[in-house]
N, C-alpha and C positions, 0 to 999 in steps of 0.2 A: 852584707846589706840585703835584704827582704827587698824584692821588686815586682809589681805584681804587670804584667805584659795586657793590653785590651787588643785583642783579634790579632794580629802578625807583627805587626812593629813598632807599637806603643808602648814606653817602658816609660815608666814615673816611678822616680825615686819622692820619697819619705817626706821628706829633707827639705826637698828643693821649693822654691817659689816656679810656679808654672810661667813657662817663658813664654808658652804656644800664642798664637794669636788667635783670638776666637772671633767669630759672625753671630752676632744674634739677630734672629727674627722675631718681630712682635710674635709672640705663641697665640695658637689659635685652639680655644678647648671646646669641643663642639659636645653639647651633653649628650647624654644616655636616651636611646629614644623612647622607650617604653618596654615595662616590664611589669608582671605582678609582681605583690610584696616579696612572694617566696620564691620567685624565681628571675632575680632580673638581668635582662641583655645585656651579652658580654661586646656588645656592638652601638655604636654610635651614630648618630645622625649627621649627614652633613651642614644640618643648620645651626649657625650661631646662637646663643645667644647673648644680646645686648641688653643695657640696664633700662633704656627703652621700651624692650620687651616683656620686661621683668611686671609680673603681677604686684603691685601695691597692697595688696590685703593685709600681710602680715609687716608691711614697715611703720615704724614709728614716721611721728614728722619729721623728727628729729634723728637722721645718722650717721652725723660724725662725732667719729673719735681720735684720739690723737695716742697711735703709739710709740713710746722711747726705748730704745734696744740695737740690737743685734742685727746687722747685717751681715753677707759675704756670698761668696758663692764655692757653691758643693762640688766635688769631682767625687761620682759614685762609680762604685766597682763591684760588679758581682763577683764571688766566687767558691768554688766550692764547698771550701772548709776553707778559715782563717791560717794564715800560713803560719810556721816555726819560724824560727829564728835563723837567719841566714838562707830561706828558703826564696825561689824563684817560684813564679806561679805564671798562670793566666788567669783572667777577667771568664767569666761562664756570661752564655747567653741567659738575659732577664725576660719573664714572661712580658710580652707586651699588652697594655693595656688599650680599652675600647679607645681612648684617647689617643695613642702615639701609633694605634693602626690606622685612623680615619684623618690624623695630622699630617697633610702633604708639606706642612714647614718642617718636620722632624726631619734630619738629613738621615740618608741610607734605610729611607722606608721600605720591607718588605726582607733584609737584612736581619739577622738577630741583635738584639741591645746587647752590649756587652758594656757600656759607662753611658753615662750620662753627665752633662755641665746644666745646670740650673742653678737660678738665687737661691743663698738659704738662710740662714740665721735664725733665731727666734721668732726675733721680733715683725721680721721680714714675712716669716713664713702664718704668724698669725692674724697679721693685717690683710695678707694677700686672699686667705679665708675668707676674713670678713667681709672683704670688697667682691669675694664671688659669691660670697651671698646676699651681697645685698647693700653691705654698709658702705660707708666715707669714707674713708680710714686715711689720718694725715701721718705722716711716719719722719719722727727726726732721730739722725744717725749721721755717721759718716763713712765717706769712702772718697777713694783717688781715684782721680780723672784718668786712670788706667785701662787698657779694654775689660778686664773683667770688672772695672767698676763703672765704665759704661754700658758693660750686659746688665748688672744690676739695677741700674738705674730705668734702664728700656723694657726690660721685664716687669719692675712694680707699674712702671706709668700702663702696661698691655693689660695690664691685671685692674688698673682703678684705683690703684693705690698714690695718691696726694703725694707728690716728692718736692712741692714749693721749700719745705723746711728744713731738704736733705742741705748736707753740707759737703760741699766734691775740694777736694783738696790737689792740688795743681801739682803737689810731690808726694810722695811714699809710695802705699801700695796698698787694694782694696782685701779688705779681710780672705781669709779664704781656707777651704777643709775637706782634707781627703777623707771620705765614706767609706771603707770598708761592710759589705755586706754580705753575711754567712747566709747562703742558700740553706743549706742543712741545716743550723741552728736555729734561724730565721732572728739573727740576730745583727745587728750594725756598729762599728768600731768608728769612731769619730778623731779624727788627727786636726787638729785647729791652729791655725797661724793667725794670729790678732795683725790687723790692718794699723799703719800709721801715715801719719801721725795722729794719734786716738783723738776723739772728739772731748773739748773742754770747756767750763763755761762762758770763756769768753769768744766762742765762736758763734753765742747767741744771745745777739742783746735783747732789751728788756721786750721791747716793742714786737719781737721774732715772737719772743716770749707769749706775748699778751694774742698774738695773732694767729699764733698756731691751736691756742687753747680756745682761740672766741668761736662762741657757738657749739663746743664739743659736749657731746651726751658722754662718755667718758673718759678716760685717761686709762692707759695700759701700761703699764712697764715688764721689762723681762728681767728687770734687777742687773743688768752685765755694764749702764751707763748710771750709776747711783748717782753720781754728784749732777748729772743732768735731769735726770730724774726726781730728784728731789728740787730742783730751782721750780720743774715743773706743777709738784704736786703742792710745793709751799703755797706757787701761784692761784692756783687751783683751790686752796682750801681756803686762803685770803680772801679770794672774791667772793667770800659767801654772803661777806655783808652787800654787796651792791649788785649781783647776780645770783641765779639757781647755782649751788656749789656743781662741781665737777666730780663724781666720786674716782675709788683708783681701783683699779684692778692688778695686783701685784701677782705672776709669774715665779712663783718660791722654788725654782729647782733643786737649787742647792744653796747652803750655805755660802754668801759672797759679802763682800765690805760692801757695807754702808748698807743693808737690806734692813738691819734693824730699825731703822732712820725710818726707812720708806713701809714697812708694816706699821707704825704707830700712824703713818696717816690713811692709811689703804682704809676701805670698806667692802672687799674684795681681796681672797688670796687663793689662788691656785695651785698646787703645791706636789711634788712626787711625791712616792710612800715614805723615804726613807727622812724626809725633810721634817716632819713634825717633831719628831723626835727627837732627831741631830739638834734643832734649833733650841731646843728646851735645855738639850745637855751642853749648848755652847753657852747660852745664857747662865745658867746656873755656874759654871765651870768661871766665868768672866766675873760676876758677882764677888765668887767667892776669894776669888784672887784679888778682886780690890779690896778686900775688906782685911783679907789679910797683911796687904798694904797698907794700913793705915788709913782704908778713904771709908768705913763705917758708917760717919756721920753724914757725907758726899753723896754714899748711896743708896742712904733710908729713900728719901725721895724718886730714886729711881723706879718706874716698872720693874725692872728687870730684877731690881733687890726683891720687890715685893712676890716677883714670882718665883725667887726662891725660896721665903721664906716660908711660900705657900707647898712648896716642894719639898721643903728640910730639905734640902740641901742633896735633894737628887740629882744625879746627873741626867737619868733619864725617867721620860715614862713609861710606867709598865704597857701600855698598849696605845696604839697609834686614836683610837675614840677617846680616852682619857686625857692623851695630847692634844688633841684638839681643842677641849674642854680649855682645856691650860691657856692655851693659847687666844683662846676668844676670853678669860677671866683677865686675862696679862693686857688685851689689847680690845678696851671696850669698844672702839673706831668699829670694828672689823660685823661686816651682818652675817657673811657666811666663810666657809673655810670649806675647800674641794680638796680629799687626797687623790688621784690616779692612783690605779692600783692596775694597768697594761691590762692584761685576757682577764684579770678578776673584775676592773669593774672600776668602779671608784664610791666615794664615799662623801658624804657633806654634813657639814653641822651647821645649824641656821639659827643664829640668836635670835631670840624671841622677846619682845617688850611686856611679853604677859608674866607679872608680878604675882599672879594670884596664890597664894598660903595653899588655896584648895588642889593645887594644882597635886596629879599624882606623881612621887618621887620615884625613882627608879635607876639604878646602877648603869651608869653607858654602856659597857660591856657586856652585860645583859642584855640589854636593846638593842645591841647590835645583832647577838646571836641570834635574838626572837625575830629581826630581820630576816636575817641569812633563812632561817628555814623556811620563807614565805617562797624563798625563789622559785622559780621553772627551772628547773636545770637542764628541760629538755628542747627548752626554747632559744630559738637562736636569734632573736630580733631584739634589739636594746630593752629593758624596762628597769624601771624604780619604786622599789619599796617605801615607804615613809612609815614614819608615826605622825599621831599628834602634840601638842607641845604639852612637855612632862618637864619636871625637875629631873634634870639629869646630875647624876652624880659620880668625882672618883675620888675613888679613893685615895686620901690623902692630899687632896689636891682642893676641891671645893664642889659648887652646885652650881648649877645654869642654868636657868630657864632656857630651852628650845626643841629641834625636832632633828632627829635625824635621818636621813637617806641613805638608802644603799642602793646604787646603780648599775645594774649588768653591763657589758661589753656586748658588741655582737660577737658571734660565735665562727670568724670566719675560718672556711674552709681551707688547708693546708694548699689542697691545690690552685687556692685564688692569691692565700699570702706571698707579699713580692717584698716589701722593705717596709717599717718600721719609724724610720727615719722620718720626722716630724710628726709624729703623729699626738703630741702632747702641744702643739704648736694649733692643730688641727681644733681640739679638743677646746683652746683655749677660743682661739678665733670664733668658734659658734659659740660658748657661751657670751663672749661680747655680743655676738646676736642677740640671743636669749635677753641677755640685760636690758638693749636697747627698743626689747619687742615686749619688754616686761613679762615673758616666758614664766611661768610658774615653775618651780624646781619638778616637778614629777613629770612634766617635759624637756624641762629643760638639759637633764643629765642623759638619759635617752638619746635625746637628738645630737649633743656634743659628742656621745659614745658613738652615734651611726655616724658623723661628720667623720671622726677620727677610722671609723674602721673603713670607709670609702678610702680614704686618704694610701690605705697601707697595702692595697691594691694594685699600685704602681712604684716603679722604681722614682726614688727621690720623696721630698717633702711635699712637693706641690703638683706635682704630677697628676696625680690623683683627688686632688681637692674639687669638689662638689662644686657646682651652681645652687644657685637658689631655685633652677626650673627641675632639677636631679627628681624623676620621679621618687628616687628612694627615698625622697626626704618629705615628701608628700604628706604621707600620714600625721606627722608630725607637726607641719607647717598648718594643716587643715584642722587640727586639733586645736590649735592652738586662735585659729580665725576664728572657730565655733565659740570658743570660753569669750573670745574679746564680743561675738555679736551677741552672744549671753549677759555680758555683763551692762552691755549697752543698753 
C-alpha cells in the first residue's frame, strides 16, 4: 500500500474515508497590496476586502447566477516526486502564498505547508471565483451534514456563495478527494470518492426550481449532476416566453452521461483540449452503431446522425479548429465554444450571424496558424489574437460564418508555480464574469487566463483565487470600464 506521511505522524491511506475531525474557520483572504504590472508583491495587506468595498464600475445590474455541480472537499499533498507502487513517502513543504502568510486563521502559521483541507469540486470552485470577483453565485449540489460537509458548506457562505439551494443530507457522507501534487512535475493526481446519497430530482421541487433560477443572468453546469442539470436548463429555456431566457454555460471536461442532452441547450461551452474531439468521435461511433441496429430511419432526425453524415463517418477530427467548427454546425444553440489548452493558451470559435456571400472564405487551420505567428513569445502577460468574421472552413466537415481567437496564458515563473489544481475551474468562474460584464472576447480570454494563472500560485483550487480589488486584474477590469464609457 502507497502512504504518503504529512510532517511526523500523519499517514492517510488511499482508500479510506477520512475519519479526522476537522475545525473550519470562516477563511479570511486579504488582497495583494500593490504592485506594478511587471513586478507584483509577493506580500499582502492586512485589509479586507468586502463587496461593500467593491468598485461598481465594472458590475452588471444584474449578478447572479445559478451553478449545478460538483461539490467536496480536497486533502492536498505535496510531494517530491509521485511515488511507486507500494512506496512510503512524505508530504514536502508547499511554498506559501502572500495569502496563508498574512492569514492568522491558517493554523501553524510560520511553519511549513506540508497539506492543506479546503472545499473543492468543480462547481464549488467556480462559483467561489465568481463570488470573489464580484458576482452572486447561487449553487445547487449536495452534501452530508457531516464535518467535512459542514466545512464546505461554511466556506462557500465565507466566500458569498448562495447555499439557500444546497441540499445537506442527515445520512451518508460529503464528497471528497485526495490531491496528490508533483513538486518536480508540477503536476496534480486526483483520487475522488463521490458523496452519498447523490443528489436527485426529487430532492428539488418545482417551486426550488423556479426560485433558484428567478432573476439569474446565467446558468452554469459542470456536467457531473446531468439530470439536475437539465430539469434546470429545460426551466431556464421555457421561460423564454414570459421572461428574458437564462442562457447555459456548460463546463465540457470530459465526456459524461447525459452532456449531450445539456450541449443542445447550452449557448456557452467550456471545454479541455482533448474533449472536442473525443466528443465528435463518440457521437459519430453512437450513430453509427444505431444505425447498424436497425434504428436508420430513428436517427435521420437526429443532430448527432446529421453530424455524422457531415463527417463520413469519421471517428475523429483531424484538428481541434475543425472540431470545433463541427461542433458549433452540430449544435446551432451554442454562440461560442473555449478550448483550454494549460501554459499554451486556449482558443475560442465565435459564431457569427453575418450571412454575407461577400464574406472572405478561408481554411480554420490556416487561420489558426496565421494566429499563432502574431504572438509575443517573449511576453509574459496574458493577450488574444483575433480575426475578423470570415467563412471558415474544414475540410470535410462544412462552413461557418465566425472569428476566431487564440489566447496566451501568462508565463508563470517556475519559481512562483505551486499547484494547478483548479485552475480550469478559475478560468471558468471569470469568464462567467466576462459574460455578466458583457466583456468583449479579446478581454475577455486574457483576463480568465490572468484569473487562472493567479489561482496556480497557491497550494489548492482556491487558495489563490483573486479579488475583484487584485491590482493584477486591474488593467483588465479598466479596459474594460473604458469600452463601456465609450460605448455610452
Amino acid at each position: 500500500m502507497t502512504s504518503i506521511t504529512a510532517g511526523h505522524s500523519m499517514t492517510t491511506s488511499l482508500t479510506a474515508i477520512p475519519k479526522l475531525t476537522l475545525v473550519f474557520k470562516s477563511p479570511h483572504f486579504p488582497s495583494p497590496s500593490s504592485s506594478s504590472r511587471s513586478s507584483f508583491s509577493l506580500f499582502a495587506s492586512n485589509s479586507t476586502t468586502t463587496r461593500a468595498q467593491m468598485s461598481s464600475q465594472s458590475f452588471p445590474q444584474n449578478r447572479v447566477i445559478v451553478g449545478v455541480g460538483g461539490l467536496g472537499l480536497d486533502f492536498l499533498a505535496t510531494v517530491a516526486t509521485y511515488p511507486n507502487p507500494d512506496d512510503k513517502i512524505r508530504s514536502t513543504s508547499a511554498k506559501r502564498s502572500a495569502v496563508q502568510n498574512m492569514n492568522n486563521d491558517i493554523p501553524h502559521v510560520g511553519f511549513p505547508i506540508t497539506y492543506v483541507v479546503q472545499g473543492g469540486g468543480n462547481a464549488g470552485n467556480a462559483l467561489t471565483c465568481a463570488a470573489r470577483l464580484g458576482l452572486f453565485p447561487r449553487i445547487i449540489s449536495k452534501i452530508a451534514s457531516d464535518p467535512q460537509g459542514q466545512g464546505i458548506l461554511e466556506e462557500l457562505k465565507a466566500d458569498g456563495v448562495n447555499t439557500t439551494f444546497l441540499v445537506m443530507s442527515k445520512e451518508g457522507n460529503s464528497p471528497f478527494t485526495y490531491v496528490i501534487v508533483d513538486s518536480q512535475t508540477k503536476t496534480r493526481t486526483c483520487i475522488h470518492s463521490p458523496g452519498y446519497p447523490p443528489l436527485i430530482p426529487e430532492d428539488l421541487s418545482p417551486s426550488k426550481i423556479s426560485s433558484a433560477l428567478d432573476g439569474a443572468r446565467l446558468l452554469y453546469s459542470d456536467a457531473r449532476l446531468p439530470e439536475i442539470a437539465l430539469l434546470l436548463a429545460r426551466e431556464a429555456s421555457y421561460s423564454f416566453a414570459t421572461r428574458i431566457g437564462i442562457p447555459l454555460l456548460i463546463d465540457a471536461e470530459r465526456k459524461r452521461e447525459g452532456l449531450d442532452d445539456l450541449l443542445n441547450l447550452a449557448s456557452y461551452v467550456v471545454c479541455a483540449s482533448k474533449f472536442p474531439q473525443s466528443i465528435l468521435a463518440s457521437i459519430a461511433q453512437e450513430s453509427f452503431r444505431s444505425c447498424r441496429n436497425g434504428e436508420l430511419e430513428k436517427n435521420i432526425a437526429r443532430p448527432s446522425y446529421r453530424l455524422l453524415m457531415m463527417l463520413r463517418v469519421y471517428t475523429e477530427a483531424p484538428s481541434i479548429p475543425s472540431a470545433l467548427v463541427s461542433i458549433l454546425l452540430r449544435l446551432p444553440n451554442i454562440k461560442f465554444v473555449i478550448v483550454t489548452l494549460g501554459e499554451e493558451g486556449c482558443m475560442m470559435l465565435q459564431r457569427s450571424e453575418n450571412g454575407d456571400p461577400g464574406l472572405e472564405e478561408i481554411n480554420v487551420d490556416s487561420l489558426l496558424e496565421s494566429l499563432k505567428q502574431r504572438r509575443d513569445n517573449d511576453s509574459a502577460i496574458p493577450a488574444c489574437y483575433s480575426s475578423p468574421v470570415k467563412r471558415l472552413t474544414a475540410s470535410g466537415i462544412g462552413t461557418l460564418s465566425g472569428r476566431l481567437f487564440v489566447g496566451t496564458a501568462e508565463k508563470v515563473p517556475q519559481s512562483e508555480l505551486v499547484d494547478t489544481t483548479g485552475a480550469g475551474d478559475a478560468f471558468i468562474g471569470a469568464v462567467l464574469y466576462a459574460l455578466c460584464t458583457d466583456m468583449p472576447p479579446e478581454i475577455m480570454l486574457p483576463f480568465a487566463a490572468q484569473v487562472a494563472a493567479l489561482g496556480c500560485r497557491a497550494l489548492g483550487a482556491r487558495t489563490g483565487l483573486p479579488r475583484f480589488s487584485d491590482p493584477r486584474l486591474a488593467p483588465f477590469l479598466h479596459h474594460q470600464t473604458s469600452q463601456m464609457a465609450t460605448a455610452s
